[in-house]
C-alpha positions as CSV (number, residue, x, y, z in Angstrom):
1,X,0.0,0.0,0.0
2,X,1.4,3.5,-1.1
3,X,0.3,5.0,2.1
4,X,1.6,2.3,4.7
5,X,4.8,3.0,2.2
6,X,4.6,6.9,3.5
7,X,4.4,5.8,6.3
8,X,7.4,3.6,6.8
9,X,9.4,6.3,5.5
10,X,8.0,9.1,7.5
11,X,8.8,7.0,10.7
12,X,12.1,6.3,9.3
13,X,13.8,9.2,8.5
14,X,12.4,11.4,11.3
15,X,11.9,8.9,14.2
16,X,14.7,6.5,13.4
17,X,16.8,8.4,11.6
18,X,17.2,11.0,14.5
19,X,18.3,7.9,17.0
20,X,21.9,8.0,14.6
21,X,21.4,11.4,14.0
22,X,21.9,12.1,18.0
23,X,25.0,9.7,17.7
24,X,28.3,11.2,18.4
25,X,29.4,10.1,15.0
26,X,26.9,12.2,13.5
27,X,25.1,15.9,14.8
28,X,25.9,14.9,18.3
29,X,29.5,15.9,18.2
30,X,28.6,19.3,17.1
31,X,25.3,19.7,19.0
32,X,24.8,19.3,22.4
33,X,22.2,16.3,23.7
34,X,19.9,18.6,25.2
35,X,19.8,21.1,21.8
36,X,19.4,17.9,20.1
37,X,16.6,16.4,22.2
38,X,14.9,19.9,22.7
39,X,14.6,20.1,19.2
40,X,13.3,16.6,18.3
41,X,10.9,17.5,21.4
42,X,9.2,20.3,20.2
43,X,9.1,18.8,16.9
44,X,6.5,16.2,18.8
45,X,4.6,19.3,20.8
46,X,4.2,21.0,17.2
47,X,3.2,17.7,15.9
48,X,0.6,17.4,18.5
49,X,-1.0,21.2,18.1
50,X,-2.2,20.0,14.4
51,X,-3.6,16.5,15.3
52,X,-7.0,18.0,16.0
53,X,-6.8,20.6,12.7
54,X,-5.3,17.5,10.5
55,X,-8.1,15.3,12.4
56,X,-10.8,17.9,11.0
57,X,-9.7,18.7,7.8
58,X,-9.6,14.3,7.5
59,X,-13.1,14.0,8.3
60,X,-14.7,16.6,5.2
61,X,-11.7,16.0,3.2
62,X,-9.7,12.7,3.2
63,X,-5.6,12.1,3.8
64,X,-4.2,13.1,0.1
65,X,-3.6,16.4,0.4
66,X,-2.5,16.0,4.1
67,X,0.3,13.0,3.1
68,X,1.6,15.4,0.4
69,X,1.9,18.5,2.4
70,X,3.4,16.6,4.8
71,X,5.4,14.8,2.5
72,X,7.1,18.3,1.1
73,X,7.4,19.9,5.0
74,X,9.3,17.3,6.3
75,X,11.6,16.9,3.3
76,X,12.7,20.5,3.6
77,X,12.8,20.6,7.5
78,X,15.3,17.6,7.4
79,X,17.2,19.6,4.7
80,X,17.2,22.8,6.4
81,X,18.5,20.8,9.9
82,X,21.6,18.9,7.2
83,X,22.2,22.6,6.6
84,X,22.5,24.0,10.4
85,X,25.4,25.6,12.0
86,X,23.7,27.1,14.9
87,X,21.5,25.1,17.9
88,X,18.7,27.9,17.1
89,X,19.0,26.5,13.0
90,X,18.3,23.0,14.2
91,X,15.3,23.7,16.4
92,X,14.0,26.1,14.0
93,X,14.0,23.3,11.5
94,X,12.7,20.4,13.7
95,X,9.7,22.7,15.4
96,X,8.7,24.6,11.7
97,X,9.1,22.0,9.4
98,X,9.5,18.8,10.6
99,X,6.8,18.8,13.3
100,X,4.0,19.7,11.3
101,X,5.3,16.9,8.7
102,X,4.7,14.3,11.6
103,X,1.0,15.2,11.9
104,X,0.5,14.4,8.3
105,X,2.9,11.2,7.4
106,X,2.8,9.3,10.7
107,X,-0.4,7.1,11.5
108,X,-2.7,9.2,12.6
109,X,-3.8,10.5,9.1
110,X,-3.6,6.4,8.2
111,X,-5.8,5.4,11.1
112,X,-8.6,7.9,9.8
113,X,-8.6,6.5,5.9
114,X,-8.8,3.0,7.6
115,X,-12.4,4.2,9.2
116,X,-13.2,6.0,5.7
117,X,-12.1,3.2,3.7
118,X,-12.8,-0.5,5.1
119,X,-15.8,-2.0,5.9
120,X,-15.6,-2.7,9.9
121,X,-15.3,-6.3,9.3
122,X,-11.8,-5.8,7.9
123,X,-10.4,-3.2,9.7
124,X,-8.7,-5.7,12.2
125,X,-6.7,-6.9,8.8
126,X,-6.3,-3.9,7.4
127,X,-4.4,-2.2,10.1
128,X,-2.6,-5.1,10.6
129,X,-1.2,-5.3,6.8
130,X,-0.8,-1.0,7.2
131,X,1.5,-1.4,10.1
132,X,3.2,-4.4,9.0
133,X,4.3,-2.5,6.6
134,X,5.3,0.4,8.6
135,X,7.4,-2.2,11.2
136,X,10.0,-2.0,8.1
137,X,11.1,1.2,9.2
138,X,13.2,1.0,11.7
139,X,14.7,-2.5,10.0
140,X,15.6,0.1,7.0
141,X,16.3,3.3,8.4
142,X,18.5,2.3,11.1
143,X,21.2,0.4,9.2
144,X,20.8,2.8,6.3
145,X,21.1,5.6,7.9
146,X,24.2,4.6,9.7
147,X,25.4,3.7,6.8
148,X,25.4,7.0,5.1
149,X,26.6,8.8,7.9
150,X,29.5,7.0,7.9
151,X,30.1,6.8,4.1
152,X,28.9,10.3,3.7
153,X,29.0,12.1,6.8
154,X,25.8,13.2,8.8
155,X,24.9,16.3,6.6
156,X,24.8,14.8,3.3
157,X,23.7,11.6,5.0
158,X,20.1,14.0,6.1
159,X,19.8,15.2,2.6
160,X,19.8,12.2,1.1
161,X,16.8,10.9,3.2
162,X,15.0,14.2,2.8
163,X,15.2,13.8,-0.7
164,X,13.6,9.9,-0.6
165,X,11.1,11.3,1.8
166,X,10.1,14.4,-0.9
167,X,10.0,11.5,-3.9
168,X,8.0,8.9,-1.9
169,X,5.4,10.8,-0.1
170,X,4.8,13.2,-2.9
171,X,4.2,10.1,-5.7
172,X,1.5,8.7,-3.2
173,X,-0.3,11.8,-2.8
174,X,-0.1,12.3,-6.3
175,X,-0.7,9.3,-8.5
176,X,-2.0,7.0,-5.6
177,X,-4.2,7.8,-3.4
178,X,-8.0,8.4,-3.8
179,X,-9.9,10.8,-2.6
180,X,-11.9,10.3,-0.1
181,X,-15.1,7.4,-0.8
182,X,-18.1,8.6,-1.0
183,X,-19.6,5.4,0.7
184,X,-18.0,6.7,3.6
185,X,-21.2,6.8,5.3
186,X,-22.2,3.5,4.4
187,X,-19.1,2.3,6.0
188,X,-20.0,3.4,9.4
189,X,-23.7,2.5,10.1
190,X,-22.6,1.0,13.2
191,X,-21.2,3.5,14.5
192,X,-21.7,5.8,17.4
193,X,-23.5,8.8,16.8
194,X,-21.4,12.0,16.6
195,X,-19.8,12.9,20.1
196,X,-19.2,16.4,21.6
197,X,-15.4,17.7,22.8
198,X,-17.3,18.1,26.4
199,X,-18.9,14.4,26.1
200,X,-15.3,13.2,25.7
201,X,-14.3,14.3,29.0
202,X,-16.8,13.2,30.9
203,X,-16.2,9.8,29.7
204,X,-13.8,7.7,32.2
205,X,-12.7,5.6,29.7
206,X,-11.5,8.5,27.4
207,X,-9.9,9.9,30.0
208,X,-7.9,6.7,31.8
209,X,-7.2,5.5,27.9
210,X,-5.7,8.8,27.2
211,X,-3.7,9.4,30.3
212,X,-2.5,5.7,29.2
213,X,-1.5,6.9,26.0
214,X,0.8,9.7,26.7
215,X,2.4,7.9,29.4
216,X,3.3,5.3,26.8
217,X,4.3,7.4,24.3
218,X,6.4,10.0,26.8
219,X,8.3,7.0,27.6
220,X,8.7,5.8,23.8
221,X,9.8,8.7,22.5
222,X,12.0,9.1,25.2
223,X,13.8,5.6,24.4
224,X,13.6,5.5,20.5
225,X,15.6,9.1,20.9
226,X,18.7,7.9,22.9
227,X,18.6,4.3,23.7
228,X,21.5,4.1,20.3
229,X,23.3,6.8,22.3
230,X,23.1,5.0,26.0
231,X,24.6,1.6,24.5
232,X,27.0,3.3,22.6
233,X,27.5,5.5,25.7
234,X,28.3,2.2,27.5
235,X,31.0,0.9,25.3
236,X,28.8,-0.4,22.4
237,X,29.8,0.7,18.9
238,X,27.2,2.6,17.0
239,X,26.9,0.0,14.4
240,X,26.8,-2.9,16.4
241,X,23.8,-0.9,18.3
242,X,22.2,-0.1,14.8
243,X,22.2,-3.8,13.9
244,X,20.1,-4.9,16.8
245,X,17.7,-1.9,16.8
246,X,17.4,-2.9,13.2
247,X,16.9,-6.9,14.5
248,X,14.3,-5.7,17.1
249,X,12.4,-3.7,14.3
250,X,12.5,-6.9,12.5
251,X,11.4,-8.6,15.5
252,X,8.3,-6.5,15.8
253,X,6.6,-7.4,12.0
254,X,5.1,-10.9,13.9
255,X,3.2,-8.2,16.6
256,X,2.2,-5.9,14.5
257,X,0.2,-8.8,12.2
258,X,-1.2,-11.0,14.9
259,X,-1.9,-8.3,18.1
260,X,-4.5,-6.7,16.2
261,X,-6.2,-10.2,15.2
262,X,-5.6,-11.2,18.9
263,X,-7.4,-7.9,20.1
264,X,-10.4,-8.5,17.5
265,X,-11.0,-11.5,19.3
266,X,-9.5,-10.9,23.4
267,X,-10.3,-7.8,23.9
268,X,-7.8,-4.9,22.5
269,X,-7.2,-3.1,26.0
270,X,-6.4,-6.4,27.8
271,X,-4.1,-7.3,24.5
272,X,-2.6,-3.9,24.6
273,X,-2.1,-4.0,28.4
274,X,0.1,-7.1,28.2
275,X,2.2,-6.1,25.5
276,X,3.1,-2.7,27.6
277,X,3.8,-4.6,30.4
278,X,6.5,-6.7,28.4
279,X,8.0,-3.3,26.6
280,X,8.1,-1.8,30.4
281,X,10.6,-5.0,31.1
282,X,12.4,-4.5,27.9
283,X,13.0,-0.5,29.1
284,X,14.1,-1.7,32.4
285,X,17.3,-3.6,30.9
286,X,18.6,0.1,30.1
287,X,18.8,0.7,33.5
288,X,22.2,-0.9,33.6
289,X,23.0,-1.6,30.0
290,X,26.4,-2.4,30.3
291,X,26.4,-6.2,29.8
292,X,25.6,-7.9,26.2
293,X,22.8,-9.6,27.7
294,X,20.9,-6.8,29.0
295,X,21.9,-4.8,25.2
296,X,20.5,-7.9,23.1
297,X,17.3,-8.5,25.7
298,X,16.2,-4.9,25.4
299,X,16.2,-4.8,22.0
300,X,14.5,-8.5,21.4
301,X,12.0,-7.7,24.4
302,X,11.2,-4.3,22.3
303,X,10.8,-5.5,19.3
304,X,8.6,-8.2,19.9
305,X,6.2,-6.1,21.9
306,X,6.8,-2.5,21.0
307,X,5.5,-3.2,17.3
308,X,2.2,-3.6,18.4
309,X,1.4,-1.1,21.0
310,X,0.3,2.0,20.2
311,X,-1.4,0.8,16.3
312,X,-3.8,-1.3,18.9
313,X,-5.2,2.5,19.5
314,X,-7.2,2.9,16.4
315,X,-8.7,-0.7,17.4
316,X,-9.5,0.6,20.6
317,X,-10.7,3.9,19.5
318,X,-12.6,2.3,16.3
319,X,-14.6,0.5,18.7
320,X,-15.6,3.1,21.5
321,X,-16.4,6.1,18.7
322,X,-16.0,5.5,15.2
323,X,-18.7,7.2,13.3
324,X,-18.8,11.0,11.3
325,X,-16.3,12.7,13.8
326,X,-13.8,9.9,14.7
327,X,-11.0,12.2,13.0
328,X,-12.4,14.7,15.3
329,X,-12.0,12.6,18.3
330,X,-8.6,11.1,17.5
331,X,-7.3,14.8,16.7
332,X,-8.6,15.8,20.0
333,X,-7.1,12.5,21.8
334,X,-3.5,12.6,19.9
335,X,-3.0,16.6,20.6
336,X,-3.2,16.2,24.3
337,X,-1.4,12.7,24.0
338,X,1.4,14.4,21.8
339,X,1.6,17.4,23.8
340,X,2.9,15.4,27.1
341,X,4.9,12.8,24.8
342,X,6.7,15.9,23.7
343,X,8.5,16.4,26.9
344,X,10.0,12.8,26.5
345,X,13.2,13.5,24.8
346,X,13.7,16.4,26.1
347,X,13.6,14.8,29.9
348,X,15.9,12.2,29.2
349,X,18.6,14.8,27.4
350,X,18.0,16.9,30.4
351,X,18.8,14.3,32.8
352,X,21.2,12.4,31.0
353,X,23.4,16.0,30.9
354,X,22.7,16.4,34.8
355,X,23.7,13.3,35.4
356,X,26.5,12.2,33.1
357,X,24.9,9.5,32.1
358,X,21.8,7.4,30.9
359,X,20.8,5.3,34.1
360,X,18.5,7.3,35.8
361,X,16.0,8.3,33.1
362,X,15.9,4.4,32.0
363,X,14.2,4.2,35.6
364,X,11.5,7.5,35.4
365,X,10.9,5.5,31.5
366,X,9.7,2.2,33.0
367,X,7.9,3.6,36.0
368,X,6.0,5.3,32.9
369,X,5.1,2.1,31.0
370,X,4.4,0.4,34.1
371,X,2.0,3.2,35.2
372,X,0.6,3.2,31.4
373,X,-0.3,-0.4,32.1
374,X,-2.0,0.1,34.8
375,X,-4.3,2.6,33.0
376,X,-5.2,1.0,30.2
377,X,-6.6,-2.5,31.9
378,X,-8.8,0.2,34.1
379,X,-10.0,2.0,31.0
380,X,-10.6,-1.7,29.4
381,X,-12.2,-2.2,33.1
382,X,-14.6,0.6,32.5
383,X,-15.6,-0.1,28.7
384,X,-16.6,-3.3,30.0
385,X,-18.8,-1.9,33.5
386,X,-20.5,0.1,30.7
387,X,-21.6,-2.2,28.5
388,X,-23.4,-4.7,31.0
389,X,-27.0,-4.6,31.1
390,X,-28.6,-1.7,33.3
391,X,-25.6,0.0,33.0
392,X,-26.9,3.3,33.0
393,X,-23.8,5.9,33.3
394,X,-24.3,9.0,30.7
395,X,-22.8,8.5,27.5
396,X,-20.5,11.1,26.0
């Protein structure tokens, strides 16, 4: 799929790519971690502002022109940061230019065609295929862009990936992807009926799925960002680092197929609360890092549960309000998610400066996921209390 191909890319040369980007081999021995992470983190905040704006412009008009502008943004934000000589050039690229671009080429726009586009019967499949595909990211982007910093050099090494980014987000936009169906509506007969901002937050399974949500993707964020540089950092070289993250991203395809077939049929927030729990172990090996064991665990722990996490979402989401204003709703959700992920990187930069060292922030990270756990089997708790019989709490 052209899109799930956007996708993959987006994820890849942003997310991944800034993980060797951060390296000491690359930007990171002429920027200093917390420039580094305080621009990557306000690259998530920005990102977050638009979800609701993207979200709404999704529902009337569909994802095409939102891929492509998105597409276009984040090729000349990655150019503009391969150009920087100053810490104020590389934040101004990251928070203009590149944030924005992670509104429109990450999931979220994916997770809204999925509702326009497939019949709820086959939503389980398709967003397993979508993010099977995506799960090649980090297996591609990792290795290749360690491999261009080092035959390259980091600047020409960001160009480079800009340019792929520009080429395969703007063909899908272009000569792929439809506009929106007009059977949309058809699609979503089962659906809940359209739901007010001020319904959501009365809702107690919003709210306890939400706070779940940016715990889980503070914490990510946080560990996609450095966990290359706290290996290397403990005597690991950056490619034999790159080589597992790549492994682990290979490890996660498997998840990424079967969790959401698993969820269709288990329950998605008891799925999704397991596999947090397992990624919350993984995050804990950092703690120490310094052994082989505890490098190679992380990294196979992570891959086989990470991959799966957060796409569960749309499942979860799909089920509780899919209808006219589920971009709406997911826009609202992923601003406020985004907006406390954002502080992620920029915490564990912070910290890892204060501290001389990675250690301590690998704790604060799985206190997160373990606290994320905890919310969404209560939110999965609460879905459940409201669907029993004589149930009468107020719907949102």
């Amino acid at each position: 799929m052209p899109l799930a191909a956007t996708v993959m890319v987006g994820f890849g040369v942003i997310l991944y790519g800034f993980s060797v980007y951060a390296t000491d081999q690359a930007a990171g021995a002429e920027f200093s971690t917390t420039a580094l992470s305080l621009a990557y983190g306000g690259s998530v905040f920005v990102g977050g502002l638009l979800a609701l704006p993207v979200g709404r412009f999704a529902d009337k008009h569909g994802v095409r022109l939102i891929v492509g502008v998105g597409a276009v943004l984040g090729s000349l934000g990655l150019a503009a940061f391969s150009m920087s000589n100053q810490s104020w050039q590389v934040v101004a690229a990251w928070w203009v230019l590149i944030g924005p671009a992670q509104a429109m080429v990450y999931y979220q726009p994916t997770y809204i065609a999925i509702v326009q586009w497939s019949p709820t019967r086959d939503r389980a499949r398709t967003l397993a295929t979508i993010t099977l595909i995506g799960g090649l990211a980090g297996i591609v982007f990792i290795p290749l862009a360690e491999r261009l910093v080092s035959l390259l050099g980091w600047r020409p090494a960001v160009l480079t990936l800009a340019l792929l980014l520009l080429v395969v987000g703007g063909a899908t936009a272009v000569f792929t992807l439809p506009r929106r169906r007009s059977d949309v509506d058809e699609l979503t007969t089962e659906s809940e009926p359209d739901v007010t901002i001020f319904g959501l937050f009365r809702d107690r399974r919003f709210l306890l799925y939400t706070l779940a949500l940016m715990l889980i993707l503070m914490a990510t964020q946080g560990v996609i960002a450095h966990r290359v540089a706290r290996f290397e950092e403990v005597g690991f070289s950056l490619a034999t680092v790159a080589m597992w993250a790549a492994i682990a991203s290979a490890l996660s395809l498997p998840g990424r197929w079967i969790a959401p077939i698993l969820a269709d049929r288990l329950g998605a927030t008891r799925v999704q609360a397991g596999i947090a729990l397992v990624v919350a172990f993984s995050v804990m090996l950092m703690v120490d890092g310094t052994s082989s064991w505890q490098m190679i665990g992380h990294f196979f722990l992570f891959g086989l549960a990470f991959g799966a996490l957060l796409p569960l979402r749309a499942m979860v989401m799909g089920d509780w309000f899919s209808g006219p204003s589920y971009g709406r709703i997911m826009g609202t959700q992923w601003t406020g998610v985004v907006l406390v992920a954002a502080t992620g990187p920029v915490l564990v930069g912070v910290l890892r400066d204060a501290t001389g060292g990675y250690g301590f922030s690998a704790v604060i990270l799985t206190v997160l996921f373990l606290a994320a756990t905890a919310a969404i089997a209560l939110s999965g708790r609460e879905a459940t209390s409201r669907d029993k019989p004589g149930h009468h709490g107020r719907e949102p």
